[in-house]
MDAnalysis code that builds the backbone (N, CA, C; Angstrom):
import MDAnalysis as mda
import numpy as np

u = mda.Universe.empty(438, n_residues=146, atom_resindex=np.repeat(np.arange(146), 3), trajectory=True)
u.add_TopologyAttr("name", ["N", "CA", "C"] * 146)
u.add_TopologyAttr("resid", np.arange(1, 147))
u.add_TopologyAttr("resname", ["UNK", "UNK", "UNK", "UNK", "UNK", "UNK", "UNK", "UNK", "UNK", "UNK", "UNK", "UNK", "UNK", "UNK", "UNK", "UNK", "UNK", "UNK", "UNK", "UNK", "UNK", "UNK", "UNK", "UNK", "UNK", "UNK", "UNK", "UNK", "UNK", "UNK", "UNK", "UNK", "UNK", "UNK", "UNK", "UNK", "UNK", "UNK", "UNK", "UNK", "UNK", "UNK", "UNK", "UNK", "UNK", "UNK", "UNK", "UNK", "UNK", "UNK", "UNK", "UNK", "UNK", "UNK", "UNK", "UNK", "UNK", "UNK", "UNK", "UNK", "UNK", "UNK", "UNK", "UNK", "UNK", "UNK", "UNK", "UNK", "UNK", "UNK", "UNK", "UNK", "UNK", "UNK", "UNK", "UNK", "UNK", "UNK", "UNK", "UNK", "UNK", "UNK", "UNK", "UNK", "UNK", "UNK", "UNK", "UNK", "UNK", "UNK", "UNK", "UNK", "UNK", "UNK", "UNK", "UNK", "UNK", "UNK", "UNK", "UNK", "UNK", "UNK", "UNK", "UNK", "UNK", "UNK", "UNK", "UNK", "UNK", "UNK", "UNK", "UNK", "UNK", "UNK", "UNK", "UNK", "UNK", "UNK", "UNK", "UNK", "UNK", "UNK", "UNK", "UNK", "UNK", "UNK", "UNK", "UNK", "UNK", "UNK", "UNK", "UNK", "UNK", "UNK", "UNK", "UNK", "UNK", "UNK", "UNK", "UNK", "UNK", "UNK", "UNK", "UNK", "UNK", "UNK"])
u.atoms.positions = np.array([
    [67.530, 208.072, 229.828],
    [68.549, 207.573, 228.925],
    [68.556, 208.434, 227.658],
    [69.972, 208.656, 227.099],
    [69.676, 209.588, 226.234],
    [69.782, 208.974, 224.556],
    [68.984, 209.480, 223.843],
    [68.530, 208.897, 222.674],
    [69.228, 209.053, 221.585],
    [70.535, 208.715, 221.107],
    [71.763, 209.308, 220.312],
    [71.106, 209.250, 218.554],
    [70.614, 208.133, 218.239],
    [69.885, 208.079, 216.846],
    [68.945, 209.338, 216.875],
    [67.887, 209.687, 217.578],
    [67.163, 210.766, 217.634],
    [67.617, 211.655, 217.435],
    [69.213, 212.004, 218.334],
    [70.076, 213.168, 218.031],
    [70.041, 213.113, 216.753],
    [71.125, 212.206, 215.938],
    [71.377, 211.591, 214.114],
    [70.416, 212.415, 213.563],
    [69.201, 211.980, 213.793],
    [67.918, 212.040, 212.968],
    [68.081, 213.999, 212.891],
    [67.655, 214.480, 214.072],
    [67.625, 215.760, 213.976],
    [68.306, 216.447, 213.456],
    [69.905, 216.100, 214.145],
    [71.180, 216.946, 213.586],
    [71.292, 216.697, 211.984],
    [70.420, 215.979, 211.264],
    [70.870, 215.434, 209.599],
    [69.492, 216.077, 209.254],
    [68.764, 216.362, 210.495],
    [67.138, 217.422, 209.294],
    [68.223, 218.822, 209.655],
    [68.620, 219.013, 210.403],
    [69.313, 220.925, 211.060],
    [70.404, 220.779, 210.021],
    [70.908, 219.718, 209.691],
    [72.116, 220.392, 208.504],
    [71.842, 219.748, 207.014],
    [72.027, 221.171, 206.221],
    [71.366, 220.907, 204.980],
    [72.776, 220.774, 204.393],
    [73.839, 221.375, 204.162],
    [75.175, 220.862, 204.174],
    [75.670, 220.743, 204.998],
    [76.930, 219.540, 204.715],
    [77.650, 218.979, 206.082],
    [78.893, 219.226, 205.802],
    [79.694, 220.581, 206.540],
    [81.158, 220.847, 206.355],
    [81.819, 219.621, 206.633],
    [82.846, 219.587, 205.445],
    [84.173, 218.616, 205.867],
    [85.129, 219.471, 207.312],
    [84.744, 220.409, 207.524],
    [86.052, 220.902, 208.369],
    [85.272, 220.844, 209.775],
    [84.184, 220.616, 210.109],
    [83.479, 221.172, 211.110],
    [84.720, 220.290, 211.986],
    [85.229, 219.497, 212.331],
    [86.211, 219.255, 213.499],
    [87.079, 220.091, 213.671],
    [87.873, 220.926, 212.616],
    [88.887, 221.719, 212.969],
    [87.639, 223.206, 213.397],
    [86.504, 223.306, 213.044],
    [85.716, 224.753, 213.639],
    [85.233, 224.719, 214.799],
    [85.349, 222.730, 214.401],
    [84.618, 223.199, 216.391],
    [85.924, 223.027, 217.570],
    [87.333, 222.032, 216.729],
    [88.578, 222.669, 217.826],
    [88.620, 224.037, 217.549],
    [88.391, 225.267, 216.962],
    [88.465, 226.687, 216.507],
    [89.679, 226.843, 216.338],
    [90.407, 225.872, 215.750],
    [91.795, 226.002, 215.051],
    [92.239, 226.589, 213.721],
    [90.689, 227.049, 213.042],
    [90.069, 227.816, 212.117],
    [89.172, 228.423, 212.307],
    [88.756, 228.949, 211.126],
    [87.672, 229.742, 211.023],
    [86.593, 229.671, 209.914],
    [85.616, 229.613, 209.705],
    [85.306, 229.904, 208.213],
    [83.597, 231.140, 207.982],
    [84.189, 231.952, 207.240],
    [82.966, 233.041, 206.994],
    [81.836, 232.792, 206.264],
    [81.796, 230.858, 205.656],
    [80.520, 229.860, 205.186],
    [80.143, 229.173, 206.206],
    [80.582, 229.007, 207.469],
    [79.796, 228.316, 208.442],
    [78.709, 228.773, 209.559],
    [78.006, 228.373, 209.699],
    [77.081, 228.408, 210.814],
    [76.655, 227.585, 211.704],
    [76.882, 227.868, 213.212],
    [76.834, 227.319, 214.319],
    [75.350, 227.075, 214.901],
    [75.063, 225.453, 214.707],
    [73.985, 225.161, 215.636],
    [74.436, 224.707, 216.715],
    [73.091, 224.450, 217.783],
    [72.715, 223.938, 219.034],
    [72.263, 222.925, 218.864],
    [72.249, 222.071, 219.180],
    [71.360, 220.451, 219.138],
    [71.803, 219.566, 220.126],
    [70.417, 219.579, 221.517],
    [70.889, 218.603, 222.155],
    [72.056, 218.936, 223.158],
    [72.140, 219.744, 223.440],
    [73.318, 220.549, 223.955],
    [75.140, 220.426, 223.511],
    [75.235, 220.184, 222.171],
    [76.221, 219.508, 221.967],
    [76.275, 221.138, 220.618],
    [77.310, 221.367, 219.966],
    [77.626, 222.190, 219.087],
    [77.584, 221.786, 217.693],
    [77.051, 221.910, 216.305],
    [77.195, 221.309, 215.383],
    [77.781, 222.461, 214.096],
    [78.118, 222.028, 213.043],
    [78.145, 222.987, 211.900],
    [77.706, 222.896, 210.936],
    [77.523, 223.550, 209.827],
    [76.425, 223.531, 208.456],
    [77.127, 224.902, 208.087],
    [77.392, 224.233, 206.540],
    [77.554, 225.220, 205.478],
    [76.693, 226.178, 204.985],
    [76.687, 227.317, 204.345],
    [75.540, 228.309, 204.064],
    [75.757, 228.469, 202.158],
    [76.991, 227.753, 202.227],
    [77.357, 228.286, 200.471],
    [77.664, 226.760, 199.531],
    [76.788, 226.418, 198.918],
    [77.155, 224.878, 198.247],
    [77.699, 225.217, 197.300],
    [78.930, 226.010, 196.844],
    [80.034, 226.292, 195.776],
    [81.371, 226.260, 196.739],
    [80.962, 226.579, 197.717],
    [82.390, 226.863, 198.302],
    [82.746, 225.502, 199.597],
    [80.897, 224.613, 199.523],
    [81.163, 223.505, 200.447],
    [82.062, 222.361, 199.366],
    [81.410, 222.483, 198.024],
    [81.583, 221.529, 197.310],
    [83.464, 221.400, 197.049],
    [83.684, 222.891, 196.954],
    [85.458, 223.066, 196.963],
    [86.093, 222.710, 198.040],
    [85.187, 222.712, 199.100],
    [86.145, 222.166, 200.072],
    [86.184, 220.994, 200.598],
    [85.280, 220.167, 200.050],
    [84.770, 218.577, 200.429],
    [85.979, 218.074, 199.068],
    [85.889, 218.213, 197.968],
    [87.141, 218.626, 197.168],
    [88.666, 218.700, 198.046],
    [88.852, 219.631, 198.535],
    [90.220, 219.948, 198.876],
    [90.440, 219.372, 200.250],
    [88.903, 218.647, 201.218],
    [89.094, 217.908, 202.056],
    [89.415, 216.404, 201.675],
    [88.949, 215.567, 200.469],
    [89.388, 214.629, 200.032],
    [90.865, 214.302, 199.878],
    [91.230, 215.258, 198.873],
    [92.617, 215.420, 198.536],
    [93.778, 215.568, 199.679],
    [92.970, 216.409, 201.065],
    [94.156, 216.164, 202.369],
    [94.383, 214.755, 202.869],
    [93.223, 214.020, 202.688],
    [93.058, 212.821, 203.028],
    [93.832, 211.545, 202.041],
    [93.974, 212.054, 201.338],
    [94.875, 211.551, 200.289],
    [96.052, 211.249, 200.315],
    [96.101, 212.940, 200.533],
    [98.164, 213.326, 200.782],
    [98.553, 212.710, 202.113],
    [97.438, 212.696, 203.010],
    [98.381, 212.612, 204.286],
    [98.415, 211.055, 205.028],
    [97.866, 210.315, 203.910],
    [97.936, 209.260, 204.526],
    [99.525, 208.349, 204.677],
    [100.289, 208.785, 204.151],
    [102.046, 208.468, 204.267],
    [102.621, 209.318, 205.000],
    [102.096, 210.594, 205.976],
    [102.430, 211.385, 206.341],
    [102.414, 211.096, 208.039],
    [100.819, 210.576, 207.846],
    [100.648, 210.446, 209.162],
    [99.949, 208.847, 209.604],
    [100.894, 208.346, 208.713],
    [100.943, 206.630, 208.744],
    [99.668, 205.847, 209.038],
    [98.620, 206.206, 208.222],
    [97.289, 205.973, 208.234],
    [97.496, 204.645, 206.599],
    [96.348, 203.566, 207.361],
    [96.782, 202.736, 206.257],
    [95.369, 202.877, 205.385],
    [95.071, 202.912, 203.890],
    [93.948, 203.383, 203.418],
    [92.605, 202.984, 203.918],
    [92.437, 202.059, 204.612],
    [91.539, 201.070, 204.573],
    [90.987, 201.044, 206.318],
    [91.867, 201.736, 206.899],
    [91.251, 201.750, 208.168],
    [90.145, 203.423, 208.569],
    [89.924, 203.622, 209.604],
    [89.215, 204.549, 209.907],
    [90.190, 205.719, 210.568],
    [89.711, 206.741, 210.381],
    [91.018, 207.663, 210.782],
    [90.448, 208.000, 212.286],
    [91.480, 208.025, 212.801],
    [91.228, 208.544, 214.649],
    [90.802, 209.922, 214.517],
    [90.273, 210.070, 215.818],
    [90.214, 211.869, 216.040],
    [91.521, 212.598, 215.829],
    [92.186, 212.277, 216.412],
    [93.448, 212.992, 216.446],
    [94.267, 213.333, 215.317],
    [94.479, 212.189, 213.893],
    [94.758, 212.503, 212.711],
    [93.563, 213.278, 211.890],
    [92.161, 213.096, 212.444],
    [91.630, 213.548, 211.308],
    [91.996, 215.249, 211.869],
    [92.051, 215.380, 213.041],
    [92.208, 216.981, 213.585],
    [93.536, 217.697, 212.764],
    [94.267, 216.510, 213.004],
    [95.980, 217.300, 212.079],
    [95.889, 217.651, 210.624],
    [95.122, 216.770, 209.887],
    [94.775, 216.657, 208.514],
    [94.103, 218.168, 208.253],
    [92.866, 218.062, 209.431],
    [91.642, 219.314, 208.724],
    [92.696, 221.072, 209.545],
    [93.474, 220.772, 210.475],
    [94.155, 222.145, 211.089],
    [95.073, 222.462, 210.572],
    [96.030, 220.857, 209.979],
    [97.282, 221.216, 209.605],
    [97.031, 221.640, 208.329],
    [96.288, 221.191, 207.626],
    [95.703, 220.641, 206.374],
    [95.720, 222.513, 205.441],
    [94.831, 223.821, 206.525],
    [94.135, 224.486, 206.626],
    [95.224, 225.395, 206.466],
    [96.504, 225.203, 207.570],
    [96.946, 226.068, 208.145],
    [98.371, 226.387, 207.065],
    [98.346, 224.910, 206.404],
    [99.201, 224.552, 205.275],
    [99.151, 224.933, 203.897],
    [98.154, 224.787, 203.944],
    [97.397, 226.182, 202.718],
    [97.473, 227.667, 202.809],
    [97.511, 228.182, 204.052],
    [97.327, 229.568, 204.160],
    [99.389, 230.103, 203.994],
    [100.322, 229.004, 204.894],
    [101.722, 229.469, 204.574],
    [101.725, 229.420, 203.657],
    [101.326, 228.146, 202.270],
    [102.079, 227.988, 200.945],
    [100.962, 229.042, 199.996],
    [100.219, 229.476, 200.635],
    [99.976, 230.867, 200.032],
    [100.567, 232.057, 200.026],
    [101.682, 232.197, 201.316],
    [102.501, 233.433, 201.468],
    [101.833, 234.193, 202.934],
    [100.408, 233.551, 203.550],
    [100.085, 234.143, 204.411],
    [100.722, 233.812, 205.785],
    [100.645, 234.826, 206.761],
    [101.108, 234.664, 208.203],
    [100.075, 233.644, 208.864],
    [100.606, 232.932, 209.183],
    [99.979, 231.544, 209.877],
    [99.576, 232.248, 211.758],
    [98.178, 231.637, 211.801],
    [97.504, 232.153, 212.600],
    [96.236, 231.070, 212.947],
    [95.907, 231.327, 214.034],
    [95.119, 230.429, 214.875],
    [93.403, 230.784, 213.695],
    [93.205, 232.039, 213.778],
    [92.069, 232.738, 213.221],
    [92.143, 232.839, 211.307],
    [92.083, 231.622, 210.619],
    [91.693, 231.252, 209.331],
    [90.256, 231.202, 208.443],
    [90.275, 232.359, 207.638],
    [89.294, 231.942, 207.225],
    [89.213, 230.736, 205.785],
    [88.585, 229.484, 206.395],
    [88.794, 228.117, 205.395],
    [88.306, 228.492, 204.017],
    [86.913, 228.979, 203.986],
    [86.381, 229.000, 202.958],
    [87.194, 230.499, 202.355],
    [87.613, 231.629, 202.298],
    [88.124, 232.158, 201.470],
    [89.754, 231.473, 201.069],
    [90.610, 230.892, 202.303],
    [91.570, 230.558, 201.840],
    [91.450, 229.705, 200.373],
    [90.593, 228.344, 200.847],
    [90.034, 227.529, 199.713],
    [89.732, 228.208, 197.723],
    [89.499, 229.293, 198.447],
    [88.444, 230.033, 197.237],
    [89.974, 230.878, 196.541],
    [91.070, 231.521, 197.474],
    [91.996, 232.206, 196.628],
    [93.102, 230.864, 196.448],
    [93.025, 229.874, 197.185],
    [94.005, 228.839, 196.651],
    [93.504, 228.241, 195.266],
    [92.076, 228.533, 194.739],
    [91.439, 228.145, 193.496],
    [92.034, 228.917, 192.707],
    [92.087, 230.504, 192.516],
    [92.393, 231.670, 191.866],
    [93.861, 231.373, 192.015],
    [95.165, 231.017, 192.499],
    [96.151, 230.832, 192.499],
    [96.475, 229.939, 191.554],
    [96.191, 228.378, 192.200],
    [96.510, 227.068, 191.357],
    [95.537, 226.811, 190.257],
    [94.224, 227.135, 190.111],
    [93.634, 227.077, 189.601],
    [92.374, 225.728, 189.605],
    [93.321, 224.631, 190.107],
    [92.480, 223.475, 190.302],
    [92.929, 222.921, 191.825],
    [92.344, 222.053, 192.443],
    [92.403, 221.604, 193.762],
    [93.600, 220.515, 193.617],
    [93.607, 219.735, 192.727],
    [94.767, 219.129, 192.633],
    [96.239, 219.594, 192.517],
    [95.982, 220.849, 191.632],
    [97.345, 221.550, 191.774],
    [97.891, 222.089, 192.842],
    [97.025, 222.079, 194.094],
    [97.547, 222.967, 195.258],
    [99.074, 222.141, 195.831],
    [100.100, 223.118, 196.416],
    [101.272, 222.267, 196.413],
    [101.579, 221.417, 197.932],
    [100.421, 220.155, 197.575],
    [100.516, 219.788, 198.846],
    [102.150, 218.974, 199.178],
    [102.940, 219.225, 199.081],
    [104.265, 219.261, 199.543],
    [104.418, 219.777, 200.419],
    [103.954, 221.308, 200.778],
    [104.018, 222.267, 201.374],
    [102.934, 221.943, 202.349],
    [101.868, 221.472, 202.248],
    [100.532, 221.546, 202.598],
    [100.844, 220.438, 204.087],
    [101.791, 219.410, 203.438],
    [102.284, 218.419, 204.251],
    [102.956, 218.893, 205.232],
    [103.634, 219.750, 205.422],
    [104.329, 220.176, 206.492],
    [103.519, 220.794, 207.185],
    [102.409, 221.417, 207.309],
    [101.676, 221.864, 207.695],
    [100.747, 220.655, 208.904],
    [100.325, 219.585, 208.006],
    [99.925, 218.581, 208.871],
    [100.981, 217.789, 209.457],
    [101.681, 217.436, 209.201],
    [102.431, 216.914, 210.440],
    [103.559, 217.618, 211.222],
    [103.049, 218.948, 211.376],
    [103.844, 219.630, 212.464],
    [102.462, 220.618, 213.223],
    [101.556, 220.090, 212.789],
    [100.599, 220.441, 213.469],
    [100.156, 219.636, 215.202],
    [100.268, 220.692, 216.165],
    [100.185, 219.626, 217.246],
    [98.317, 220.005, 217.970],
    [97.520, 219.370, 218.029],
    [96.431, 219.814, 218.704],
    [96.705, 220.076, 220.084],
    [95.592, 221.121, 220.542],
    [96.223, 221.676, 221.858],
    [95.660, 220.738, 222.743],
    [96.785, 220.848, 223.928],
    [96.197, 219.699, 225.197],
    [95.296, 219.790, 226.086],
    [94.180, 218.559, 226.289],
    [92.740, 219.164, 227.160],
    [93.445, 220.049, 228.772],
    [92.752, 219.866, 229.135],
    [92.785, 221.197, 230.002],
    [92.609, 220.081, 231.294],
    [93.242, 220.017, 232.729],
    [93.151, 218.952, 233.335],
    [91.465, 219.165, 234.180],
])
């Protein structure tokens, strides 16, 4: 029988930061050049390497969670499904990189986008999630494989 708390236990000593995006790195609907890929248990996990650029993005992961809850008809108080939190962290990602001016692409890197959307707007709140919104809800996750 397999021991899922034991997993908990381990996977929370193996990650010393805990990316907000690791769902969209491990759909690889992004990318990021602060993450690093463990093994645990035979299952895939992620961990940050940079606590300036986790902290901006646990930051700018809040704030998607924010915006998109009228977007993608999430009521505050409930728990978000897999499937919205995937649109939020891909669309979220991918929505940032157009309303930056960049060519939208499967291969994102999160943590620099994050870092020149700082140098742009200057603060995480200013980013123009208007724009950011279209991004998540025209985001479709890809379909399992039969």
């Amino acid at each position: 029988m397999y021991n899922e708390e034991a997993y908990k236990k381990t996977r929370d000593a193996a990650i010393s930061l805990k990316c907000p995006f690791e769902r969209a790195l491990l759909s690889r609907c992004v990318d990021c050049s602060g993450a690093r890929r463990l093994l645990l248990a035979e299952r895939e996990a992620i961990t940050c390497t940079d606590p300036h650029v986790n902290a901006a993005c646990r930051t700018f992961h809040a704030a998607l969670h924010r915006n998109a809850l009228f977007a993608l008809r999430i009521d505050p108080g409930e728990r978000w499904p897999f499937g919205k939190e995937i649109r939020a962290q891909c669309g979220g990602v991918l929505g940032l990189k157009e309303a930056l001016g960049h060519e939208v692409s499967e291969k994102t890197d999160t943590a620099a986008l994050v870092t020149e959307g700082l140098a742009c707007y200057g603060d995480i709140e200013d980013f123009p999630y208007s724009e950011i919104m279209r991004g998540v809800v025209h985001y479709q996750p890809r379909k399992r494989r039969p």
